[in-house]
C-alpha positions in Angstrom: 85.2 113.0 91.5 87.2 110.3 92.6 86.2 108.5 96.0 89.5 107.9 98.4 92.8 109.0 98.0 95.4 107.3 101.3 98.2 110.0 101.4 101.1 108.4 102.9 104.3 109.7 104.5 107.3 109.2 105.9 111.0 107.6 105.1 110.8 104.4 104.6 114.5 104.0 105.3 114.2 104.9 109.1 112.9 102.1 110.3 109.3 102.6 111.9 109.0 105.9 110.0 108.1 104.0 107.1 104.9 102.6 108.4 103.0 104.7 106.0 104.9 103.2 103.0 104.6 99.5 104.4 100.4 100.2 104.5 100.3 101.4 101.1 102.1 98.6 99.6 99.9 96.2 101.8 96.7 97.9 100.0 98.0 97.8 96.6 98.3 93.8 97.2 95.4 93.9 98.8 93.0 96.4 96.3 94.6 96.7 93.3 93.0 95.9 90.4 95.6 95.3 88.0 98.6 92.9 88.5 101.2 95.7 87.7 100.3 98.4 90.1 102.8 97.2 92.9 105.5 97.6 90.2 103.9 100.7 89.5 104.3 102.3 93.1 106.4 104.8 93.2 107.4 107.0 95.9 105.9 110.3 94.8 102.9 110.9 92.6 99.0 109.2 92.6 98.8 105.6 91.7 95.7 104.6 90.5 94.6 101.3 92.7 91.4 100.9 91.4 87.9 102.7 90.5 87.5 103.8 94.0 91.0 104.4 96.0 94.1 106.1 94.3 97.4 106.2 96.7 100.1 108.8 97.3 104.0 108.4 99.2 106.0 110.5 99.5 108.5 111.5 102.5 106.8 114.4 103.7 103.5 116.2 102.8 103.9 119.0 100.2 102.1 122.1 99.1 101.5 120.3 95.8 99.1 118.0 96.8 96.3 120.0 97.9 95.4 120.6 94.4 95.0 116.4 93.9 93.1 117.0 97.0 90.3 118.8 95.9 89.7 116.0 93.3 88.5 113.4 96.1 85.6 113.3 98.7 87.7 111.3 100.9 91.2 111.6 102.5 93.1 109.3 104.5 96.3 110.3 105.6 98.4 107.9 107.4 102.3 108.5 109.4 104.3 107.7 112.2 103.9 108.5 116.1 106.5 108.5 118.7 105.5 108.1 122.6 104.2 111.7 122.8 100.8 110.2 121.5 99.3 108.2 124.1 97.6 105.9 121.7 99.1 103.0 120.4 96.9 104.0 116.7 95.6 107.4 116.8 92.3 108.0 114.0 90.9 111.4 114.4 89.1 113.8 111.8 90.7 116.3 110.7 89.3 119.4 109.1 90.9 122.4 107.0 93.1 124.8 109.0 96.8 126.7 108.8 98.9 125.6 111.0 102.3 127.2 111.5 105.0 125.1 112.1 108.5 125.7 113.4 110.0 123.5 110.9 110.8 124.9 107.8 109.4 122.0 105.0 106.8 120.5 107.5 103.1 120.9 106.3 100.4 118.8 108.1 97.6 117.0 106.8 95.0 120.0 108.3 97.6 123.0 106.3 97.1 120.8 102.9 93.3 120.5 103.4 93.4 124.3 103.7 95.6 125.3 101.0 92.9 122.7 99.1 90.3 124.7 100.3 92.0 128.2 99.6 93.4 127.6 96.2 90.4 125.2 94.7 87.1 125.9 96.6 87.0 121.9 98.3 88.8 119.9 100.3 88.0 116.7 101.2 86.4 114.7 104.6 89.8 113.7 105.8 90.9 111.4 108.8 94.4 111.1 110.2 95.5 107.7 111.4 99.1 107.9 113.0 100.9 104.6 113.9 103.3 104.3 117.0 106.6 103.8 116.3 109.0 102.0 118.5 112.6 102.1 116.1 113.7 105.1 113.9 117.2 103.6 113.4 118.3 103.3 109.7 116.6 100.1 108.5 114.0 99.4 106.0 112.5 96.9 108.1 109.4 98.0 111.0 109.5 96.7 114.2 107.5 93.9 115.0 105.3 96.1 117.9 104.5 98.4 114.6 104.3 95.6 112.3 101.2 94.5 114.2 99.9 97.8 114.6 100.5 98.6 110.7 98.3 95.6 110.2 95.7 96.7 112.4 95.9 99.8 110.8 95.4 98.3 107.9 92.1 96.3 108.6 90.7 99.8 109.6 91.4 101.7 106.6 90.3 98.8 104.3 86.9 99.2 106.2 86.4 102.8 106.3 86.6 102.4 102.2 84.1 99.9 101.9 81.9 101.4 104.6 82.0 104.6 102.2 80.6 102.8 99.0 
């Protein structure tokens, strides 16, 4: 069983939204073990980083990943926040439970740890770190208030992973 898997989402074309992708790029540079992996990247599936973290993108979270789930015995999942959060970085546990939502393709990170747990017996310890966003205009460049944060962000989950070793 494989140590940390960092589930990010979002659209990386909308500006601030794409925080998630901008992190997981930053700890492919950052982690990666071989010199290819940030060619590697792609926007949906698991990229291997190295013997302890594997990565996931993709715009939203889907059903599908709660079996790649149940194959790690940690879970980060990382997104965007708009001003409805008070917190500037939000990190909060998050454990396996439905939740209905009135959009029609949104699943959240505590519905994929449940379908995990449903469908394969385990889901993992999972922690939810949401970024603020300031711009969700169509740009694939983040703002420079959730630039700094992404890199804050950052720090925090590269800790986390080697406080779990």
């Amino acid at each position: 069983m494989k140590n940390f898997i960092i589930l990010g989402y979002g659209n990386p074309d909308r500006g601030d939204d794409g925080v998630a992708y901008y992190i997981l790029n930053k700890l492919i540079q950052k982690l990666a073990e071989k010199s290819t992996a940030l060619a590697e990247f792609q926007e949906t599936g698991i990229l291997e980083i190295n013997k302890n973290v594997d990565i996931w993108y993709n715009l939203q979270l889907i059903p599908e990943v709660s079996q790649d789930l149940a194959d790690y015995e940690n879970a980060i999942f990382i997104d965007a926040h708009t001003s409805e959060i008070p917190d500037d970085i939000l990190i909060t546990d998050i454990s396996p439970h439905y939740q209905n939502s009135p959009f029609t393709h949104h699943l959240t990170p505590a519905s994929c740890l449940d379908l995990a747990d449903q469908l394969f017996g385990r889901s993992p310890r999972a922690t939810l770190i949401t970024i603020r966003g300031y711009r969700f205009d169509f740009s694939r460049e983040l703002s420079p208030q959730t630039t700094g944060l992404a890199e804050q962000a950052l720090l925090t989950i590269v800790d986390m992973i080697d406080h779990a070793k």
